[in-house]
DOPAZA-159618 format. One record per atom (N, C-alpha, C): atom name; y negated, z negated, x. Coordinates in Angstrom, 1 decimal, decimal comma. Atoms other than C-alpha are relative to their C-alpha. Layout:
! residues N
+------+--------+--------+--------+
| atom |  north |     up |   east |
+------+--------+--------+--------+
|   CA |      Y |      Z |      X |
...
+------+--------+--------+--------+
This chain:
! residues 74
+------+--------+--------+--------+
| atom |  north |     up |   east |
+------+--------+--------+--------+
|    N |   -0,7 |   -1,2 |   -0,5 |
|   CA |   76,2 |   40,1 |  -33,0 |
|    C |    1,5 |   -0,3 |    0,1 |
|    N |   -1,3 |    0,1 |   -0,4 |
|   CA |   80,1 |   40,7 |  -32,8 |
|    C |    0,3 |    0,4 |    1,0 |
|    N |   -0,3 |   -0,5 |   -1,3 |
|   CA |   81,9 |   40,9 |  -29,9 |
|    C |    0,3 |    1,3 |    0,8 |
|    N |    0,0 |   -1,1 |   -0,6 |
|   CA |   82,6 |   44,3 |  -30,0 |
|    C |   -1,8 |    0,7 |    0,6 |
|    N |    1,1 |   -0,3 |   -0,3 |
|   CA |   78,7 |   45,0 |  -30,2 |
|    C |   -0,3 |   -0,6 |    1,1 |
|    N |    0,0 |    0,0 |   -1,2 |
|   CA |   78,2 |   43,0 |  -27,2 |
|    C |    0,4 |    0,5 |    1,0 |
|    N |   -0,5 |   -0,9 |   -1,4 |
|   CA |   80,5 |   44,7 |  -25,1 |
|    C |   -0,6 |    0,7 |    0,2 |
|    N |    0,5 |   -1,8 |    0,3 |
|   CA |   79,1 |   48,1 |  -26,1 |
|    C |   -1,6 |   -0,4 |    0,7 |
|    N |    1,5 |    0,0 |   -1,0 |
|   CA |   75,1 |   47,0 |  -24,7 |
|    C |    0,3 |   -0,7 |    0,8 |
|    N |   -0,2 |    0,1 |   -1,9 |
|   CA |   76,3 |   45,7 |  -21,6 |
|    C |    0,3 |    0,8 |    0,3 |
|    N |   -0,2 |   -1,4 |   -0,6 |
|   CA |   77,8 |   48,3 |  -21,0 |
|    C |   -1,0 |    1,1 |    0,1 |
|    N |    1,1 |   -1,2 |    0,5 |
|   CA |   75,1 |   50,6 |  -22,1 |
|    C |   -1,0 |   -0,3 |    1,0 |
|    N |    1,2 |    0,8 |   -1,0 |
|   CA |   72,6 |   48,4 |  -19,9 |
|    C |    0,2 |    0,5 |    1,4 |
|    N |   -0,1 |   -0,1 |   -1,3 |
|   CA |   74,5 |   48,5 |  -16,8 |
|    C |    0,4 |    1,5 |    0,3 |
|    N |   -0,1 |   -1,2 |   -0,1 |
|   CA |   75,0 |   52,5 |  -17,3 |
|    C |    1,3 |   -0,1 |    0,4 |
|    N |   -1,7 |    0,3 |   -0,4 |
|   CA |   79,0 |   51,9 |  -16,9 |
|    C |    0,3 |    1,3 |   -1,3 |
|    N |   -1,1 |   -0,5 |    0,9 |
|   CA |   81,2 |   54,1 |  -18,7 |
|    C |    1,1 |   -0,8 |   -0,1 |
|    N |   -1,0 |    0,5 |    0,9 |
|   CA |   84,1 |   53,2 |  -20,9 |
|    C |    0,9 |   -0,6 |    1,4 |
|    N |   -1,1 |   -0,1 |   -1,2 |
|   CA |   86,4 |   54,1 |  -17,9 |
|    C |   -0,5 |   -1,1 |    1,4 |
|    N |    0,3 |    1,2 |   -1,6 |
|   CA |   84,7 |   51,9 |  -15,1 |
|    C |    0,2 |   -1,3 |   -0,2 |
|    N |    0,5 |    1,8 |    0,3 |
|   CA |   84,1 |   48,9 |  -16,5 |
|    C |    1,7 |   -0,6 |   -0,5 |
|    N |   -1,3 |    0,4 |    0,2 |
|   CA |   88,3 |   48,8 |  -18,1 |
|    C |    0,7 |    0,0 |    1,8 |
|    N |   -0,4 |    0,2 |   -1,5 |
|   CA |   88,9 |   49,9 |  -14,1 |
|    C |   -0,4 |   -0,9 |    0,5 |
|    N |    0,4 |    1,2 |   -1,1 |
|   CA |   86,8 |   47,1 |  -12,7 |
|    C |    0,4 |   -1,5 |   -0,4 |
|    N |   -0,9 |    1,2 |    0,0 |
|   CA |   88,3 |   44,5 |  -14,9 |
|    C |    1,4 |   -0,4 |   -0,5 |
|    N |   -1,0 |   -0,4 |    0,0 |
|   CA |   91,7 |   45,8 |  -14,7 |
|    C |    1,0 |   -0,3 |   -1,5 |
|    N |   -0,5 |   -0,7 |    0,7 |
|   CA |   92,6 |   46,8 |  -17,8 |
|    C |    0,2 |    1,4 |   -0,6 |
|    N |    0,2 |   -1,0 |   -0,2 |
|   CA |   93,6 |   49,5 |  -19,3 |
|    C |   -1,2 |    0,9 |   -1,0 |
|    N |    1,5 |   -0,6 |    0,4 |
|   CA |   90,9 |   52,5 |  -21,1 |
|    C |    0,4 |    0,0 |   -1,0 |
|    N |   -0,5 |   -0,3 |    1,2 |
|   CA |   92,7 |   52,8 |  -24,3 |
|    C |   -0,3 |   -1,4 |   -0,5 |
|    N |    0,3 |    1,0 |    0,4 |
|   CA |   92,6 |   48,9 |  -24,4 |
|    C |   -1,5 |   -0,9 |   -0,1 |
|    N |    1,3 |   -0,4 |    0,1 |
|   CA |   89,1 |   48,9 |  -23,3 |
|    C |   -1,0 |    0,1 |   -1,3 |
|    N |   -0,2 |   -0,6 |    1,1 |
|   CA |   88,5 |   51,1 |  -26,0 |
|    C |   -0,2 |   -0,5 |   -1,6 |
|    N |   -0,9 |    0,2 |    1,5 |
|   CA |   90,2 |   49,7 |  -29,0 |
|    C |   -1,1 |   -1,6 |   -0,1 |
|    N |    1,0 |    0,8 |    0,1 |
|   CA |   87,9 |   46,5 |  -28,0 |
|    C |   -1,3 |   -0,1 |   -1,0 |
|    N |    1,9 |   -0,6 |    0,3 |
|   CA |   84,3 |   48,5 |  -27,8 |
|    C |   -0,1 |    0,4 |   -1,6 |
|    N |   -0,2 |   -0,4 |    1,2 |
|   CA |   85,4 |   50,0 |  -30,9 |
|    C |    0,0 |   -0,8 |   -1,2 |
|    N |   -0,2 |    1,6 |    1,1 |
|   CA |   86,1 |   46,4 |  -33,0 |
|    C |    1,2 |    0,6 |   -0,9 |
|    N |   -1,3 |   -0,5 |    0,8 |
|   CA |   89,4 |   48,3 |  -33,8 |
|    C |    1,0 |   -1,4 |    0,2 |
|    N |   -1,6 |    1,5 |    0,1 |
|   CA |   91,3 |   44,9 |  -32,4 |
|    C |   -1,2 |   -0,9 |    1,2 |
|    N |    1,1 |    1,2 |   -0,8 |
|   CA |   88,9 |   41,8 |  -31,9 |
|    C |    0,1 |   -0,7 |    1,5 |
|    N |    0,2 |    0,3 |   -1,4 |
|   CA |   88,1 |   41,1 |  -28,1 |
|    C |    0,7 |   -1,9 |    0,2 |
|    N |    0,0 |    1,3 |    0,0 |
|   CA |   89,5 |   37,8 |  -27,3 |
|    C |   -1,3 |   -1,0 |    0,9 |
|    N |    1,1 |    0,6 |   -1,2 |
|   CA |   86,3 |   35,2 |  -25,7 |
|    C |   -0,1 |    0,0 |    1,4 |
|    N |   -0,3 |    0,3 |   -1,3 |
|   CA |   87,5 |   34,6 |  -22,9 |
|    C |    0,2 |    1,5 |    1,2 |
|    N |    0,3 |   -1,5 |   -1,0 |
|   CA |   87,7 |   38,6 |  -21,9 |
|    C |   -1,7 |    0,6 |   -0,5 |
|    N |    1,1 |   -0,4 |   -0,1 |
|   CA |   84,6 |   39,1 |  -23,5 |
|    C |   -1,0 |   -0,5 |    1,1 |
|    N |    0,9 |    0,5 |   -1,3 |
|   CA |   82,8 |   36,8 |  -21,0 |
|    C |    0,1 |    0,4 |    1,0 |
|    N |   -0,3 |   -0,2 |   -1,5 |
|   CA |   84,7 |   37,8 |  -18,0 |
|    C |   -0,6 |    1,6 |   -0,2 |
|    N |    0,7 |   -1,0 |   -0,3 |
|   CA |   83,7 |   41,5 |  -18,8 |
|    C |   -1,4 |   -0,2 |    0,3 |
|    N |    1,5 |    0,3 |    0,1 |
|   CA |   79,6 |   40,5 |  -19,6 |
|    C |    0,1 |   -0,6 |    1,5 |
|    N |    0,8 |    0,6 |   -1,0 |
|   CA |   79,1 |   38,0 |  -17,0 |
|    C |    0,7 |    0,3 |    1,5 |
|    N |   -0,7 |    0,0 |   -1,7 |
|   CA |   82,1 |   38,5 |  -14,0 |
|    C |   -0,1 |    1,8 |    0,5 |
|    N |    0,0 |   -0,9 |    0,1 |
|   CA |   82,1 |   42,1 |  -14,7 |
|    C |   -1,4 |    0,7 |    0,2 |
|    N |    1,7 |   -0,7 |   -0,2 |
|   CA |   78,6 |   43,6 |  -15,6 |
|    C |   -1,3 |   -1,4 |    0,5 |
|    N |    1,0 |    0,8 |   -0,3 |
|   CA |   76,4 |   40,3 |  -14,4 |
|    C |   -0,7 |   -0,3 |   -0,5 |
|    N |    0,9 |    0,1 |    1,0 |
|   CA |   75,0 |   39,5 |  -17,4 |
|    C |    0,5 |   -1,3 |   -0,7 |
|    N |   -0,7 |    1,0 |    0,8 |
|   CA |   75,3 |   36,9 |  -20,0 |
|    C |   -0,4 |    0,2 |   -1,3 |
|    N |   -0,6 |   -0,2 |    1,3 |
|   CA |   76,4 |   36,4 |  -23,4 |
|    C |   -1,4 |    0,4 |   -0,9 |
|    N |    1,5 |    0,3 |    0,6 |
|   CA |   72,8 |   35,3 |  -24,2 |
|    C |   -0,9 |    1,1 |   -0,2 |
|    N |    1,2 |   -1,0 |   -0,7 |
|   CA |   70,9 |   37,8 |  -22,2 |
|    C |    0,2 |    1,5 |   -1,6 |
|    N |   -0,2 |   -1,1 |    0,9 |
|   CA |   72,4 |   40,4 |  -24,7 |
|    C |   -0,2 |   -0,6 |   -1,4 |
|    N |    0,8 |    0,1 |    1,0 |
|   CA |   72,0 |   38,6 |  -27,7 |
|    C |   -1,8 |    0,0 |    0,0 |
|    N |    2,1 |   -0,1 |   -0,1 |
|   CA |   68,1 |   38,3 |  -26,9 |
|    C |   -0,2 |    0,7 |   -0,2 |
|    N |    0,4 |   -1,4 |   -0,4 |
|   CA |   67,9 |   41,8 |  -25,9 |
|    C |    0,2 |    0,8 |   -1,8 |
|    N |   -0,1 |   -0,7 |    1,0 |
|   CA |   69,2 |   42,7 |  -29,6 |
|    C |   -1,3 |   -0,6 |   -0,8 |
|    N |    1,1 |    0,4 |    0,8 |
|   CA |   66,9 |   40,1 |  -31,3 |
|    C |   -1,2 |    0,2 |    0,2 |
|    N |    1,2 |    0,0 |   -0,7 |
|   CA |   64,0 |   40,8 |  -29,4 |
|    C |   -0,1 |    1,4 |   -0,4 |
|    N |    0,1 |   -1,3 |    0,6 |
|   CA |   64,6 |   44,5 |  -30,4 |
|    C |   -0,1 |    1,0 |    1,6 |
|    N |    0,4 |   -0,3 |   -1,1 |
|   CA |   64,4 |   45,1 |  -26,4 |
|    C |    1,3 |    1,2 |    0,3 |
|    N |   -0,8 |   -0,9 |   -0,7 |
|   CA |   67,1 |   47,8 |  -24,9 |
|    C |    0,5 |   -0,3 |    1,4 |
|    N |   -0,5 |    0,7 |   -1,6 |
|   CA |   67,0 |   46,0 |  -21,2 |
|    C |   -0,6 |   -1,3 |    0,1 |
|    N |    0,4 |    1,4 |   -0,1 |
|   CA |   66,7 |   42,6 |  -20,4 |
|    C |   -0,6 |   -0,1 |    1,3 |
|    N |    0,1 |    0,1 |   -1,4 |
|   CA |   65,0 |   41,4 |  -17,5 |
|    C |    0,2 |   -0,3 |    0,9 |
+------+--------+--------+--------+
């Protein structure tokens, strides 16, 4: 998976919109955005802090959840 697709099912998972999840890890929605999108590659180090400091998840948990064909992890 690329990093934009990870962003995008954590978010989907933890039922966050675009807008909360750029407000809760203070950035802004356009930059958000342009991420979820894979218009301009996520750097690692924000991707993790969104998935795991942000939505509580990990990097893994979401790759599994794609491979596994699952929609929610447990």
């Amino acid at each position: 998976m690329r990093g934009f697709e990870i962003l995008r099912k954590a978010r989907k998972f933890r039922e966050y919109t675009q807008e909360e999840v750029a407000k809760l890890y203070g950035r802004s929605l356009r930059s958000y955005q342009r991420w979820e999108k894979g218009a301009v590659p996520i750097p690692y180090d924000d991707l993790r802090g969104i998935v795991t400091d942000t939505l509580g998840l990990s990097i893994t948990q979401i790759e599994d959840m794609e491979n596994n064909g699952h929609q929610k992890a447990a």
